[in-house]
C-alpha positions in Angstrom: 146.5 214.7 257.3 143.6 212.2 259.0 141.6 213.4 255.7 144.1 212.7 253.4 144.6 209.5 254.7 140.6 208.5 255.0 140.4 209.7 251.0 143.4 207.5 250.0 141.9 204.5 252.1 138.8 205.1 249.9 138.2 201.9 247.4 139.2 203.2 243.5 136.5 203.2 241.1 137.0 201.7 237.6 137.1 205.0 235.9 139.3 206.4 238.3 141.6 203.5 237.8 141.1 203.4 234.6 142.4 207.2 233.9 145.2 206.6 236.4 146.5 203.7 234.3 146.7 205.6 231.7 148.3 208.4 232.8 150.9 206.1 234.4 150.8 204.4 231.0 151.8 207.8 229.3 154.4 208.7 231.7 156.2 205.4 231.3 156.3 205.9 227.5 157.0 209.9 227.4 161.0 208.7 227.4 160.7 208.1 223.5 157.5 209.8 222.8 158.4 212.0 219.5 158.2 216.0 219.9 155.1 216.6 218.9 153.1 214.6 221.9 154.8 216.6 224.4 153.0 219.1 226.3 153.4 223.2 226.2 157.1 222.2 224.8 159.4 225.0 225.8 160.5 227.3 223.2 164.0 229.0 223.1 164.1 232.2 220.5 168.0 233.5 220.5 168.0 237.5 220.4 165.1 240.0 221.8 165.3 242.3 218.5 161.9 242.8 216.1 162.6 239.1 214.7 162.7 238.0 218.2 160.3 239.0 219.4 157.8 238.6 217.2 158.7 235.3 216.8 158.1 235.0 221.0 154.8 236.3 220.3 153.9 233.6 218.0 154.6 230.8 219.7 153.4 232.0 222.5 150.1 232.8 221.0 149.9 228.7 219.9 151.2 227.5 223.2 154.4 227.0 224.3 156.3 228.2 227.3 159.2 230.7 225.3 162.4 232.2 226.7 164.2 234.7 224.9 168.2 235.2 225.4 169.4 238.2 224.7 173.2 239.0 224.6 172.7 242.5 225.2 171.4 244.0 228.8 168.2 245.8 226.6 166.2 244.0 224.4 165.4 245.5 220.8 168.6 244.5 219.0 169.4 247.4 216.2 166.4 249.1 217.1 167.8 251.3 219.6 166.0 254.2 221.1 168.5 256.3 223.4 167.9 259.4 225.1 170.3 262.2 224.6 170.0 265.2 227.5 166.3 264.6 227.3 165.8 264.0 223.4 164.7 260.6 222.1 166.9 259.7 218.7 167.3 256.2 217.2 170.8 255.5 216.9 169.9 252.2 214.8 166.5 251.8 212.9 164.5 254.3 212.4 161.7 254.8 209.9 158.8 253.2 208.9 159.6 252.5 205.2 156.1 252.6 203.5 153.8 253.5 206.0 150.3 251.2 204.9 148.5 249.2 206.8 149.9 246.3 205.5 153.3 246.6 207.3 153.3 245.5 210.2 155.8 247.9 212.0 153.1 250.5 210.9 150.6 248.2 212.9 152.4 247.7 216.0 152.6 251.8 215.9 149.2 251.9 215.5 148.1 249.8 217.9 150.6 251.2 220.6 148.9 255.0 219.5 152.2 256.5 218.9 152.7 259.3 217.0 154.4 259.5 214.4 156.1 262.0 212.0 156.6 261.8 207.8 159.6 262.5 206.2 159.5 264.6 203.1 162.8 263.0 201.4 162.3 265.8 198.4 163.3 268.5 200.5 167.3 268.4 200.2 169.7 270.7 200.0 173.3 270.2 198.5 176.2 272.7 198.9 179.5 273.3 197.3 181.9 274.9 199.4 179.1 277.4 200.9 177.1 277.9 198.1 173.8 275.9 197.9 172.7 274.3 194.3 169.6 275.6 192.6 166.7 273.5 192.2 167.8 273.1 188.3 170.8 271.6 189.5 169.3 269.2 192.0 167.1 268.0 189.1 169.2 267.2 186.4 172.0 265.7 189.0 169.3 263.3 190.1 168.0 262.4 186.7 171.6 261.1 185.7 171.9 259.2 188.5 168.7 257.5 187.8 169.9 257.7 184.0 172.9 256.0 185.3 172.1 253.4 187.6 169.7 252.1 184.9 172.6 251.7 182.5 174.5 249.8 184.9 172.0 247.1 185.9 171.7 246.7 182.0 175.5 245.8 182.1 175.2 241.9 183.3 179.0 241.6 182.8 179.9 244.1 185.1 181.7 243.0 188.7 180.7 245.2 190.5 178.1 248.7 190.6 181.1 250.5 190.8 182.4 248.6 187.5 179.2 248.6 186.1 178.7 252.7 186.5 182.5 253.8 184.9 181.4 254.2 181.5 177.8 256.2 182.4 180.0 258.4 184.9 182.7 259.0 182.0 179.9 260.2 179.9 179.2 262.7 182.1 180.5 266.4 181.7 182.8 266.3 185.0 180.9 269.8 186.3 177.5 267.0 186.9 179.0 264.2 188.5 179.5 264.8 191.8 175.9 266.1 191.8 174.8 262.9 189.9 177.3 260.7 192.3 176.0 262.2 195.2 172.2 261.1 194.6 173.4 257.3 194.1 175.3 257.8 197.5 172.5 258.5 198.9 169.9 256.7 197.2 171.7 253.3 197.1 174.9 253.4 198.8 173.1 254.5 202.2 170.1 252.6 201.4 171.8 249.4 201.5 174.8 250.4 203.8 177.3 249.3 201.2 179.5 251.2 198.4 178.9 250.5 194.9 182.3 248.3 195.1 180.4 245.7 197.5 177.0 245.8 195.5 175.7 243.3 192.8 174.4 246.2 190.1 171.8 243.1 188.7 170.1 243.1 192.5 169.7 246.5 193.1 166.2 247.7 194.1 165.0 244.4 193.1 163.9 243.9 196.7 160.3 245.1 197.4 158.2 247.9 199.6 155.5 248.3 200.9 153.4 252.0 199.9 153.1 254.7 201.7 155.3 257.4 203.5 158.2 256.8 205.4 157.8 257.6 208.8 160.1 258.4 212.0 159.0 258.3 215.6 159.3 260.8 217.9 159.6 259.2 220.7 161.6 256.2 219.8 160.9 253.5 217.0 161.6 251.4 220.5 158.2 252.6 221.9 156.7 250.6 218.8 158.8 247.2 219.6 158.0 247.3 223.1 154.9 245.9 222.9 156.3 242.8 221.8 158.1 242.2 224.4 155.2 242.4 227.1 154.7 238.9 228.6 157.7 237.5 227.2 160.3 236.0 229.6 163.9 238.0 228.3 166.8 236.8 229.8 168.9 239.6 229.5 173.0 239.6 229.4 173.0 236.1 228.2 175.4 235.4 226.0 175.3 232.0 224.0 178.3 230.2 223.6 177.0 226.8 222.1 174.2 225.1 220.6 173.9 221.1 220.2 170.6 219.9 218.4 169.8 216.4 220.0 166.9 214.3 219.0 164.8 215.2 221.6 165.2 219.0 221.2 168.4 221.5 221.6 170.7 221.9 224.6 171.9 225.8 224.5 174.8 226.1 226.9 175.1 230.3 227.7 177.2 232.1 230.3 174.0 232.1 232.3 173.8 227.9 232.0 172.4 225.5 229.9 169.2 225.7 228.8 167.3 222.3 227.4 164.5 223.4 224.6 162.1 221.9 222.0 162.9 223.8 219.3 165.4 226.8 219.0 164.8 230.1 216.8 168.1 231.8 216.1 167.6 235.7 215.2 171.2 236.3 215.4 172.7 239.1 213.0 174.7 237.1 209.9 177.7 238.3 210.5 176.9 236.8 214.6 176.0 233.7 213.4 179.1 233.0 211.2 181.7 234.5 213.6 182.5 231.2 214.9 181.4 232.7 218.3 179.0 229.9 218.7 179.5 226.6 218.7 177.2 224.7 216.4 176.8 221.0 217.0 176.5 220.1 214.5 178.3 222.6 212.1 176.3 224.9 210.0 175.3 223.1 207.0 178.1 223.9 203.8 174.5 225.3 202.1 173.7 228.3 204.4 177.2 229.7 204.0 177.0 228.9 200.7 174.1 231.3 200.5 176.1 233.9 202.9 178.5 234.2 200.5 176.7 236.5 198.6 174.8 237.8 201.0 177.0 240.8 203.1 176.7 242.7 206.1 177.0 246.8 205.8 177.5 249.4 208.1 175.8 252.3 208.4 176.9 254.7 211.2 175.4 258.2 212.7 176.6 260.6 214.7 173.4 262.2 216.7 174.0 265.9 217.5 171.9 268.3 219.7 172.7 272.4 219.1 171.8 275.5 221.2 170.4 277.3 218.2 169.5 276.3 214.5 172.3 277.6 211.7 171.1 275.2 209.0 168.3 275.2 206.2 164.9 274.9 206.7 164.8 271.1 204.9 165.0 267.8 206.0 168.4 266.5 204.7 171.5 268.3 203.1 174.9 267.7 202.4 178.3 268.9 201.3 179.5 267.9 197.8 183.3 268.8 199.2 184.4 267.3 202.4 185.9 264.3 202.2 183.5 262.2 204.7 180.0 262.1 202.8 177.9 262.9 205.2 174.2 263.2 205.0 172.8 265.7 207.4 169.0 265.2 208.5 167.3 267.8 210.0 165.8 266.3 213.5 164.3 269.1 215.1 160.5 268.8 214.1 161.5 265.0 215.2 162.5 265.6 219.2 161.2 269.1 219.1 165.0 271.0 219.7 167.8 271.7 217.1 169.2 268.6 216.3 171.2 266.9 213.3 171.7 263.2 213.1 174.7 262.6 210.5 174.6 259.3 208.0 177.7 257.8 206.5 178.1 254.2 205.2 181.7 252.0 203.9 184.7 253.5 204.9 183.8 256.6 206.3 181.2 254.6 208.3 184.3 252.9 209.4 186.0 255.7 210.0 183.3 256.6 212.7 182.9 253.0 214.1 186.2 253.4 215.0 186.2 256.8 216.6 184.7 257.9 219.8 181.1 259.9 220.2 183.5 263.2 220.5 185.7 262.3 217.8 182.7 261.5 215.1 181.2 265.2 216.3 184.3 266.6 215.3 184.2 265.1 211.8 180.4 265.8 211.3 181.4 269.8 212.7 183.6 269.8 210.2 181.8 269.1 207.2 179.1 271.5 208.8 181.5 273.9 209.7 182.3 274.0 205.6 178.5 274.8 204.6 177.9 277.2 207.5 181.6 278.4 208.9 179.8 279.6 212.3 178.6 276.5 213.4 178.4 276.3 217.1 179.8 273.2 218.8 176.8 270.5 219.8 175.5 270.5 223.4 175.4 266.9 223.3 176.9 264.3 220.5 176.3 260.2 220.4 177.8 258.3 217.8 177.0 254.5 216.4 179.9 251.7 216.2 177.5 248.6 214.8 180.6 246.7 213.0 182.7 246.7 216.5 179.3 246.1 218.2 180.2 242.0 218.9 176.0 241.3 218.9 175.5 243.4 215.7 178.7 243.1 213.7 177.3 245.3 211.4 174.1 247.2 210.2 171.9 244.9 208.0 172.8 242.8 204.7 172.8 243.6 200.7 173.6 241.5 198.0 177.2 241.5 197.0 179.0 241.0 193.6 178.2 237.2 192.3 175.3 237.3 194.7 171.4 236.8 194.3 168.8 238.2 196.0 167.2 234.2 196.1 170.5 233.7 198.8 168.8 235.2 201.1 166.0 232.4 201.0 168.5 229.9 201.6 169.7 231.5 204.9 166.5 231.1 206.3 166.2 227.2 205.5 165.6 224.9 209.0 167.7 222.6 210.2 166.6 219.2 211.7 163.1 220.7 212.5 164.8 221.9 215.4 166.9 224.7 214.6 165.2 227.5 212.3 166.2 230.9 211.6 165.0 234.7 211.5 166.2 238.3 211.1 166.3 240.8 208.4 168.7 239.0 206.5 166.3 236.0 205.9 163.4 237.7 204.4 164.0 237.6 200.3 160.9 240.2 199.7 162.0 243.1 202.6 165.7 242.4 203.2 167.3 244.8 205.7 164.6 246.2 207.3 162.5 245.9 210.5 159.2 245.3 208.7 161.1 242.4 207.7 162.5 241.0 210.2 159.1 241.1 212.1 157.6 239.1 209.6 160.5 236.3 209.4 159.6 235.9 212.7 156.7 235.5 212.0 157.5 232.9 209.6 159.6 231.1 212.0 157.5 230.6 214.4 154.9 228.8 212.4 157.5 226.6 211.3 158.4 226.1 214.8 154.8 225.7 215.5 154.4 223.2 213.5 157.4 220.7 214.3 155.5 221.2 217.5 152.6 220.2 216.3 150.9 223.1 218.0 147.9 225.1 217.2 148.9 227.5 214.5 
């Protein structure tokens, strides 16, 4: 204390006095200093999924102090790794689409040394009643379908895919279409989580991809994501109710209190943010749901299943052209090294599961099994997904519906204020619904948020 006190009785010299004024000087001023003078400005990203936290990342990489909140007790959003008795299966994303170096979701696996296994999508198997289809068959089912589907992105009048494709289905001799219907099930109407009824036939596969094979992770794509969120400050079970942009930054009030940030990046699933859930002050401009409107949530569901002994094919995906729930079978064994089936449905029979419980969707996926191989044994262990009742997901990920254009999607990514900007799948025009996507909108956020900061980029 007698130190302290001799040091402050020492006389000030003029450079010493001259750096306190103006530090003093600064202080007095910071009240209307604009954003970009402020120091290490606190960042607030809203959701810990791959937009999330890449974003994080980012801006932590340039600077700022970033807090995550996450609704959700986990972090990684709709990639969701869960263990099953012992087995790793992704009950939400799941594959690497296009594994080249330049996706980054391929990179992150990479980096993190995971190992990863390709998925031959050729090798298929389809079955009526419990008779499989020759190769011959296969063939010429899938080259109508392709025969098809171009005719009805030719047809710019139509309302719908499912309007557009009644006349090339009609032309088809009625023992080839549900061969032919069954590959643009699969090939579209899982693809985009949608049935042809909710699809805009001029925007499909007019999105891009990146080359390569598509890859699925044996130990959960989560292993790949988790790397992301080293360092990052997640605040877990925090639910946002409201979120005021003010001009000094944005006040987000949450169940866990309120929460007074620079800039705000909101990763929130569309169907989240235009729930009315959160309060936006102010609203969300008429532009963004504008864009929305064209722009749709699916659903996909699964039902994951693990067996005491393999009764199926040796290929990695098969189905039943009969039962009344189109289910698409993959084979998951090679994946977490036991017998295992993970069971893919989208629309209404997606629905049908979302509302059902994990031992009422096994009982549905046994018995389309059960009428390709009547001595099916029961699973040892079934999960099932629910993403539209899921209040943080309300659905799987977006597609372009009827009177929609893929350039929507653009819109929804559009700041607001330089304060409020936005990320997720659903706001990348070039890689819509996907992770590699939403890792680089985040991406994209972030700079912009970077530089209303007037950080280092």
């Amino acid at each position: 204390m007698i130190e302290q006190q001799q040091a402050w009785q020492r006389p000030i010299r003029r450079r010493d006095f001259l750096r306190l004024a103006a530090l003093f000087g600064a202080a007095a001023a910071g009240w209307h200093r604009p954003l970009a003078a402020q120091a290490a400005p606190l960042a607030a990203v809203i959701g810990a999924g791959a937009a999330g936290l890449a974003a994080a990342q980012r801006l932590k990489r340039a600077g700022a102090r970033v807090v995550v909140l996450e609704a959700r007790a986990r972090a990684g959003g709709r990639v969701w790794s869960e263990s099953i008795d012992g087995a790793a299966f992704d009950m939400g994303a799941a594959w690497i689409h296009g594994a080249s170096t330049g996706n980054p979701f391929y990179r992150l696996a990479s980096a993190a040394g995971l190992r990863l296994a390709p998925t031959d999508f050729d090798s298929l198997a389809l079955f009526r009643g419990r008779q499989e289809l020759s190769d011959d068959e296969l063939e010429q089912g899938e080259a109508l379908a392709r025969r098809m589907l171009a005719e009805a992105k030719d047809n710019a009048g139509a309302s719908s895919l499912a309007a557009a494709l009644q006349g090339p289905i009609a032309a088809i001799a009625a023992n080839r279409r549900d061969v032919a219907r069954w590959f643009i099930y699969s090939d579209v109407e899982l693809e985009y989580a949608a049935e042809a009824h909710d699809l805009s036939p001029a925007e499909v596969d007019e999105d891009s991809q990146f080359p390569g094979e598509h890859m699925l992770f044996p130990g959960g794509a989560w292993s790949a994501l988790q790397t992301l969120a080293q360092g990052i400050e997640i605040r877990k079970s925090c639910v946002v109710r409201r979120l005021s942009l003010r001009p000094s930054g944005v006040a987000i009030e949450t169940n866990q209190g309120t929460l007074e940030a620079a800039v705000c990046i909101s990763t929130l699933p569309l169907p989240v943010l235009l729930s009315g859930r959160i309060d936006f002050q102010p609203t969300l401009p008429a532009s963004l749901r504008a864009a929305a409107a064209g722009i749709h949530s699916g659903l996909m569901n699964k039902v994951a299943m693990l067996f005491p002994r393999k009764f199926w094919p040796d290929v990695t995906r098969f189905a039943s052209l009969d039962h009344r729930l189109p289910f698409e079978f993959w084979n998951y064994s090679a994946v977490v090294g036991r017998p295992a089936l993970v069971a893919l449905c989208c629309g209404q029979s997606a629905l049908e599961i979302d509302r059902s419980s994990s031992t009422q969707a096994a009982a549905l996926a046994m018995a389309a099994l059960r009428s390709m191989f009547p001595g099916a044994p029961a699973p040892a262990a079934a999960r099932s997904t629910a993403w539209r009742s899921d209040p943080f997901a309300g659905g799987s990920y977006v597609h372009v519906a009827p009177g929609g254009r893929l350039s929507d999607i653009s819109k929804l990514a559009a700041p607001i204020e330089d304060r409020l900007f936005f990320a997720g799948e659903h706001t990348h025009e070039e890689y819509p619904s996907t992770v590699h996507g939403a890792l680089l909108s985040g991406e994209r956020a972030a700079a912009e948020a970077i530089e209303a900061m007037d950080l280092q980029n």
